[in-house]
C-alpha positions, 0 to 999 in steps of 0.5 A: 719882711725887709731883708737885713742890710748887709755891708753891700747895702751900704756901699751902695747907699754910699755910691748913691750919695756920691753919686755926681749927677743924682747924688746929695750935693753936700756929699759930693762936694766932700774930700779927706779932710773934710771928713776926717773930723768926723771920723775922730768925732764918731770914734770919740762917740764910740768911747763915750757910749762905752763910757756910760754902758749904753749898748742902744747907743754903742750899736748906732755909733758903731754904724756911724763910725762904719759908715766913716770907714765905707766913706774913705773908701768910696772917696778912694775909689773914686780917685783910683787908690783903693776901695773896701775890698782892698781894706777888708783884704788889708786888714784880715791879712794884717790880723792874721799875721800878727796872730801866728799863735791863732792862724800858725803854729807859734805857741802864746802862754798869756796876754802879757807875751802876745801884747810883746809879741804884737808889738814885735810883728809891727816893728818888723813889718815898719822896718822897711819904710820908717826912718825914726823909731819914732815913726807912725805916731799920727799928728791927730791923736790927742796930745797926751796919748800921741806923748804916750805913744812917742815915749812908748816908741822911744822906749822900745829902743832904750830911751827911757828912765830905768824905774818910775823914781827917776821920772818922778824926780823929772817930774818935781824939776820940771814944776820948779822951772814952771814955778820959776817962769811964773814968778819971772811971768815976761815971756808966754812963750817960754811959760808954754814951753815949760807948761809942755815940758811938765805935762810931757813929764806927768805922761810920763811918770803916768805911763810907768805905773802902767796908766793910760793917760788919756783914759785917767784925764777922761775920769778925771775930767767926768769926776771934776764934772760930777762933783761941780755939778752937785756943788751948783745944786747946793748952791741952788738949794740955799737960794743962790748960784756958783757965780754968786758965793764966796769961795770959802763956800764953794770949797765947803760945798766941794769938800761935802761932796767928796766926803759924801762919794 
């Protein structure tokens, strides 16, 4: 019977596919960069298999995301950084840190104060090397969470409306000045300014009734999905397609499904 893999058995492949002389020649020739897609990929993988509830495919994504994780590494030890021992030890010493209710003697009563207590261990642990509050927001992450997060950081040192009727309020001005650039409709850049300055202000009124954006664009979009979908299959059953109906019966056969979910 075979043995069962172990992390070391994957470190090792990954050795072996790096390797220079014997190795795969695609693997060699990769770096940071141009595996970093792959990482998000693989992250975004993970989520969509949560998504759909598939347990058979969020154990294989998770091997894939691993296997993302083993791959920075071995790239970092090969040019003398770091290698996985350094991030096991990075992490478990991060995680018990921050958990002195766990690890230590600091008493938690619920999730509520832990989640303030997390953030106040890493504002702490940032206060050595951060220059803006705004600090340690990654450049990669989609636009609305990065917008989520920035806020978020802002937030913490008192940049922010007091209650979500002010936002809302930032929100409607926000629409009229894009209304306003789309009537005048002479400058791109100006309409995608304010087309920003809308969606940064919906994130906004979004992350004070306590939503993730990101998370309520995501259903948004598989609703949207949904229902476009079976509009196409009532377009099929009466003989025709999307492309080839009016309108007015797209938007009938739009208002069927919602009253059917």
């Amino acid at each position: 019977m075979t043995e069962p893999a172990t992390i070391e058995t994957l470190l090792e492949i990954m050795v072996r596919l790096r390797d220079p002389q014997d190795g795969c020649p695609w693997d060699q020739q990769q770096d940071f960069r141009t595996i970093a897609p792959y990482t998000l990929e693989e992250a975004y993988e993970v989520v969509d298999a949560i998504d759909r509830d598939d347990m058979d495919d969020l154990q294989d994504e998770l091997g894939d995301l691993l296997f993302q994780v083993v791959y920075h590494a071995q790239m970092a030890s090969e040019a003398g950084r770091f290698d996985f021992s350094h991030v096991l030890d990075g992490i478990c010493d991060k995680m018990v840190r921050r958990h002195p209710h766990v690890f230590a003697d600091d008493a938690i009563a619920d999730a509520e104060e832990q989640t303030r207590a997390w953030e106040s261990h890493k504002e702490r642990e940032r206060k050595h090397s951060t220059v803006s509050a705004l600090d340690g927001v990654p450049l990669a992450l989609p636009a609305l969470t990065r917008a989520c997060k920035l806020q978020k950081k802002a937030s913490r040192v008192g940049f922010d409306w007091p209650d979500s009727h002010g936002v809302a309020g930032k929100v409607e001005e926000e629409l009229q000045e894009l209304r306003a650039e789309l009537v005048e409709g002479t400058d791109p850049a100006a309409l995608a300014e304010e087309a920003g300055d809308l969606l940064f202000a919906v994130v906004n009124l979004v992350r004070h009734a306590g939503i993730d954006p990101e998370t309520a664009l995501h259903q948004a979009n598989r609703k949207f999905t949904r229902r476009f979908q079976r509009v196409e299959a009532r377009c099929r059953e009466a003989g025709g397609s999307v492309s080839g109906a009016d309108l007015e019966t797209l938007d009938g056969y739009w208002e069927q499904v919602k009253r059917e979910e």
